[in-house]
N, C-alpha and C positions, 0 to 999 in steps of 0.2 A: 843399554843398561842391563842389570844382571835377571829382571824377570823377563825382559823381550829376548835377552839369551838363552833363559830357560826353557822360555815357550817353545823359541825355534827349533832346540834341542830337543823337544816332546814332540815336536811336529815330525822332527826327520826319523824319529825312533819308532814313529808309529806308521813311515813311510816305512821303512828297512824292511817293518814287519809284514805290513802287506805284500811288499816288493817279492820277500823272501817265501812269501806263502804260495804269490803265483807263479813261481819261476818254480818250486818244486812240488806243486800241487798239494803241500799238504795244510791246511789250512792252521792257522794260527789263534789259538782258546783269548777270547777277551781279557782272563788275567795276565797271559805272557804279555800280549801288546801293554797292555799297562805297563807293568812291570820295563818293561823293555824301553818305552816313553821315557817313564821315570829315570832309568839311569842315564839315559842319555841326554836328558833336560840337566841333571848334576852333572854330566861332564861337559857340559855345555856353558857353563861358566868356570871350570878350572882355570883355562887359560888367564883369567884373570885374578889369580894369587900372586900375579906381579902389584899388583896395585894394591899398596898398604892400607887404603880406606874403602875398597871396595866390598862389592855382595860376601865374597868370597871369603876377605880378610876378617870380616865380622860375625863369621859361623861359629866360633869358638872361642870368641873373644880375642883376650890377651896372647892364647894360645897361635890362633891362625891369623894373626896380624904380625905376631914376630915371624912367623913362616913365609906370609907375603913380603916379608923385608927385606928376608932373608933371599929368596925369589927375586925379589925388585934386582938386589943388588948384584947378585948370580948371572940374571937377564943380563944389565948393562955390562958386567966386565965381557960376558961372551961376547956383545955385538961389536965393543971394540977390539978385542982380541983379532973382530973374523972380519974386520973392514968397515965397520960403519965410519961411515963418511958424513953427509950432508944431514943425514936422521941423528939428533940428537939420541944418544945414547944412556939413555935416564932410568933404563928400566921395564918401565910399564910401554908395550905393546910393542916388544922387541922379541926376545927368544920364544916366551910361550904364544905369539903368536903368527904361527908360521906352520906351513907343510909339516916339515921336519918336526917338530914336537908333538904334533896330531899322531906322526908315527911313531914316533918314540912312546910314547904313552900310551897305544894301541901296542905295541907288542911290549913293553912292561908289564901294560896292565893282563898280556897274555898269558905271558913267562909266571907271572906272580899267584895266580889263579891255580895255571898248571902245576907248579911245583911246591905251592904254598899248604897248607891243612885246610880247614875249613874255617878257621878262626880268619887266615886273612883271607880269604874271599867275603864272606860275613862281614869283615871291617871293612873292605873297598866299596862293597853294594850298600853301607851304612853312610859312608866318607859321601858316598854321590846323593843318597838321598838326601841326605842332611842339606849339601847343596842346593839341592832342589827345594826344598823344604822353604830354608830361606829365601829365595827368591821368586816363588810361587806362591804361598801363603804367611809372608812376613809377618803381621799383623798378629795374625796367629802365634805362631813364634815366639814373637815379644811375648806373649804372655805364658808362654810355656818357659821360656827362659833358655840358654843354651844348654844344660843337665836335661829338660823337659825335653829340649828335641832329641838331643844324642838320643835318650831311653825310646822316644818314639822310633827313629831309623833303624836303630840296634832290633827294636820289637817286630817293626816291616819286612829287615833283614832276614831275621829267624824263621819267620811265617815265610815267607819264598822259598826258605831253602829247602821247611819240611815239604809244602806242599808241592811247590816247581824247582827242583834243585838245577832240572837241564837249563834251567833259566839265568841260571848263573855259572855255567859252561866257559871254559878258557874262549870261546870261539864268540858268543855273547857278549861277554865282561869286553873283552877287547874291541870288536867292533864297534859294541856300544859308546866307549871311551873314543877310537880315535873320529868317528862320525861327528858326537859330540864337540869336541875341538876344534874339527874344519867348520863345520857349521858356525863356532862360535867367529872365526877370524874370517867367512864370507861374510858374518852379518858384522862385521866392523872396518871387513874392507868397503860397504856400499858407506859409511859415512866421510866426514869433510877430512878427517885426519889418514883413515887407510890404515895400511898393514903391512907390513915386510914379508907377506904373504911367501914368498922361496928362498927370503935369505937362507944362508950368506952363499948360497949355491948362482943363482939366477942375478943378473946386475939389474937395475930399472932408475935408467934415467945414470949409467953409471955408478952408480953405486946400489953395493952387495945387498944395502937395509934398505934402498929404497923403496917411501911405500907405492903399494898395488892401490888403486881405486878401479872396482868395477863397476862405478855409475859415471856419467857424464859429470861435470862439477853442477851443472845447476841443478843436478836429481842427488846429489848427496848430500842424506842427513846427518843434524846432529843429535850428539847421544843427548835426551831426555830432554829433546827437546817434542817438536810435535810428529817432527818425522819419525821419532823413534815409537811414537804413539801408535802410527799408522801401519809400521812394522809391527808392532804387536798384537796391532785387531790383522792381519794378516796374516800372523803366524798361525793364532788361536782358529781362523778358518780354517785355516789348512789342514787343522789339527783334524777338526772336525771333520772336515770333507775328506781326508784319506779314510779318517773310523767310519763313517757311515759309507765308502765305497766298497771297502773293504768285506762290512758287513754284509751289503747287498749282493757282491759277488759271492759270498762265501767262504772267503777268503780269511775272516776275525766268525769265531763261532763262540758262543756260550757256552 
């Protein structure tokens, strides 16, 4: 579901960061990991602006529900187009999620960054918070309303840019985004249903959609049900235990 998506997205964002700190020695300030968390927790459920009732579809109402539809229906004609065969072709968890779209969307989101002003970068690092936003502290949300969150993301936006602009870097925005997206289609390939995880490139089981399962079938869960529960107090460790390792090597500094 869209906040154990999130989490897992916060968790791999604040892995990246550390990863990225020890591999070139220079240690990475507790706002960037944040920061860096956060956007990759928001592109950590894009993938799922196929599905017209989803976290996703509901961030903007009216607005991002006719975009998911629009998405749904995009998804399905491509996968029959490129050979779906035995995977019903309906939309939801066809095109956006797959290898291929993780990159696609990592170098768009590069290209766009690079050659854009500052206004779209600003609206891309808003678009993921926002994401994040709902799916993390929904509750909240609702009572801000969707005008209350945009003006919050847009606010969060602003404040990065002045203070951490390198934070929002073609080479960030992008990594952030396609990490984000693989992240989201490993944590739905471990359930009962799977993923088309290399269409329409890689065949599985003969056919181009067929899905990927990277659990045994008696360890694959379902989404919102208790296994999705267990992924979630899992994520949130990990979350934890990379920032507190991180910290201790000196790796995340204040």
């Amino acid at each position: 579901m869209g906040p154990t998506h999130a989490m897992s997205g916060a968790a791999a964002g604040a892995a990246v960061a550390v990863v990225t700190a020890g591999m070139s020695g220079v240690p990475v300030d507790a706002t960037s990991a944040v920061v860096l968390a956060g956007v990759t927790a928001g592109a950590a459920v894009l993938p799922d602006l196929d599905h017209p009732s989803g976290t996703a579809a509901r961030t903007l109402g009216p607005v991002s529900r006719l975009l998911a539809v629009f998405i749904n229906r995009a998804s399905s004609m491509f996968a029959e187009v490129t050979g779906a065969r035995s995977r019903r072709a309906g939309g939801h968890r066809t095109a956006t999620h797959t290898v291929l779209f993780a990159v696609a969307m990592a170098v768009v989101t590069w290209c766009a960054v690079d050659l854009g002003d500052v206004r779209v970068t600003v609206g891309i690092f808003a678009a993921l918070v926002l994401l994040a936003l709902h799916s993390l502290v929904r509750p909240v949300v609702r009572e801000w309303g969707s005008f209350g969150a945009v003006v919050i993301a847009v606010g969060l936006s602003l404040l990065v840019w002045q203070d951490s602009p390198e934070m929002l870097s073609p080479l960030v925005m992008g990594t952030a985004v396609g990490v984000g997206c693989l992240v989201h289609c490993v944590g739905d390939a471990i359930t009962r249903s799977g993923v088309p995880l290399f269409a329409p490139f890689i065949r599985v089981g003969g056919d181009r959609w067929g899905a990927v399962h990277l659990l045994p079938r008696a360890l694959r869960i379902r989404a919102a049900g208790f296994g999705d529960t267990v992924v979630m107090v899992v994520c949130t460790a990990l979350l934890a235990g990379v920032c507190v390792v991180g910290w201790n090597n000196g790796l995340i500094v204040g």
